[in-house]
C-alpha positions as CSV (number, residue, x, y, z in Angstrom):
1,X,-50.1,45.0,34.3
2,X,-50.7,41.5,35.4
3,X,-51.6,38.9,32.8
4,X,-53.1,35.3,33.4
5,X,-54.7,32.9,31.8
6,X,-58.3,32.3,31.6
7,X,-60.1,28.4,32.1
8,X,-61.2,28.6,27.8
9,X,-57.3,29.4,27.2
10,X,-55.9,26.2,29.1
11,X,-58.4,24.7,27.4
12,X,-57.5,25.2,24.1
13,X,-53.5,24.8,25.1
14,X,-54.3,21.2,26.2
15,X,-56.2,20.6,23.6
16,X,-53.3,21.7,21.0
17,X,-51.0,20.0,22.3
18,X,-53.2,16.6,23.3
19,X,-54.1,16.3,19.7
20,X,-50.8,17.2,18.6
21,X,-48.8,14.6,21.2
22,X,-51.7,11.4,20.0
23,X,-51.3,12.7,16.1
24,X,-47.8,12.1,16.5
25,X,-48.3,8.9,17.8
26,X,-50.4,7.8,15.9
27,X,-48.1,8.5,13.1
28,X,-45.3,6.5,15.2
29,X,-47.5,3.5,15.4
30,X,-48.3,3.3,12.0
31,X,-45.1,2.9,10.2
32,X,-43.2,0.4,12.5
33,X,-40.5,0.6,10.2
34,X,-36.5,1.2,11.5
35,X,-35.5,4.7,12.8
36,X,-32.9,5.6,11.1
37,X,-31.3,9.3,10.5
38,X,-32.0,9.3,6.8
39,X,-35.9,8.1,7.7
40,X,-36.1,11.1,10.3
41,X,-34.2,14.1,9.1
42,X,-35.1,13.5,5.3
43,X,-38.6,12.5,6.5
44,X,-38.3,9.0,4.3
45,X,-37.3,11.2,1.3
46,X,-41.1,11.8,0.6
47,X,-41.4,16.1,0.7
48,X,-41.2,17.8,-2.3
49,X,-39.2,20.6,-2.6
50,X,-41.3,23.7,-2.1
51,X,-42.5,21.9,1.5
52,X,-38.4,21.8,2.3
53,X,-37.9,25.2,1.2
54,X,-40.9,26.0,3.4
55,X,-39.5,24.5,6.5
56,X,-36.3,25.9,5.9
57,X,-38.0,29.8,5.4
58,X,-39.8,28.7,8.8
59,X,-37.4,27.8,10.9
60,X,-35.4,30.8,10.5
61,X,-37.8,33.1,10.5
62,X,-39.5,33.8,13.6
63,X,-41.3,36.3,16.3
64,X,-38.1,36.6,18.2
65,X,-36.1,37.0,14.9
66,X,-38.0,39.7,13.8
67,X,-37.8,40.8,17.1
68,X,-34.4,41.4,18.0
69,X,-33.2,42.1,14.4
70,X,-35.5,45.3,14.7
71,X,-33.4,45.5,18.1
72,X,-30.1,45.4,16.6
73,X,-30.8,47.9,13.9
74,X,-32.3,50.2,16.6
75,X,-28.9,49.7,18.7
76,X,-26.6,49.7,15.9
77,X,-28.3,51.2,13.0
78,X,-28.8,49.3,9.7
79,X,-25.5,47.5,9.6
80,X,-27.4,45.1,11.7
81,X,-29.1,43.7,8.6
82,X,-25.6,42.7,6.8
83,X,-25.8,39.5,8.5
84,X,-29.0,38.4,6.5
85,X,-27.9,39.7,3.7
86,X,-24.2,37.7,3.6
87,X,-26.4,34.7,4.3
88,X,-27.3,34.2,0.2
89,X,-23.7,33.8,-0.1
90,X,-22.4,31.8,2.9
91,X,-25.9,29.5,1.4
92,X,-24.7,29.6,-2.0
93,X,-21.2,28.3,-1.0
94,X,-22.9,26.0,1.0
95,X,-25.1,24.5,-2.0
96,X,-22.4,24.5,-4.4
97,X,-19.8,23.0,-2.3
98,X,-20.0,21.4,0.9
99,X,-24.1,19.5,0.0
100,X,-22.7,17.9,-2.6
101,X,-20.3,16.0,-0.3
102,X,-23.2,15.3,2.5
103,X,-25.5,13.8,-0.9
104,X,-22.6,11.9,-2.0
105,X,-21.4,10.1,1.3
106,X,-25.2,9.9,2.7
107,X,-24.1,12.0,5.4
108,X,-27.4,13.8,7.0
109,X,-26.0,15.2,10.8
110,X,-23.1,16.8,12.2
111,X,-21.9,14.2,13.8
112,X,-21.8,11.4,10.7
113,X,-20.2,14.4,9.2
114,X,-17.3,14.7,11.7
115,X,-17.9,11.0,12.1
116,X,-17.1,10.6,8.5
117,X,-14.6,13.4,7.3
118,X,-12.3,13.0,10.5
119,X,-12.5,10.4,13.4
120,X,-15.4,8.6,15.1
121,X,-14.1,9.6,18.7
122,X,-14.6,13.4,17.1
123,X,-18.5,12.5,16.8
124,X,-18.9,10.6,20.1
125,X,-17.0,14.5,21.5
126,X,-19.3,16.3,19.8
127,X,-22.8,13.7,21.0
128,X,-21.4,14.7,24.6
């Protein structure tokens, strides 16, 4: 079964994505301040917490994550869901040990990390 796209949905993708390209330059226009990685990736430090933990939810949860986790389990039966379920601890080590370092040495991507902890030539490696 063949599936195409009418003239009302092109319509509505160009205007998605129209509004959301001029939003987000408007927003870029506005605030002429630096770019910096602390100003993008903490978005200026300005979210509370609940919008953080809601990105965070969002971004790994998804149509294809659903998807082929319902896969797995089908494939390989409900061992499939240990993954997810070691994730509160691998999280929880995470939180207790390695953020504090990151919050402490204003380190916010994995390249000022490796930058950081090892050798610049290491982050330059790892940009490549």
């Amino acid at each position: 079964m063949a599936f195409s796209l009418g003239v009302v949905d092109w319509w509505v993708c160009t205007l998605v994505l129209s509004s959301t390209l001029f939003f987000g330059l408007f927003l870029a226009i506005r605030r002429k301040a630096s770019a910096t990685s602390s100003r993008f990736f903490l978005a200026d430090r300005r979210l509370s917490w609940p919008l953080v933990g809601a990105s965070l939810f969002a971004t790994n949860i998804g149509a294809e994550h659903l998807v082929g986790l319902s896969g797995d389990s089908y494939r390989y039966g409900l061992s499939a869901g240990t993954v997810e379920l070691t994730t509160c601890w691998t999280l929880g080590f995470a939180a207790f040990f390695l953020f504090p370092f990151y919050i402490r040495n204003r380190v916010f991507t994995t390249p000022e990390f490796l930058e950081t902890r090892f050798h610049p030539m290491l982050a330059c490696f790892f940009r490549v």
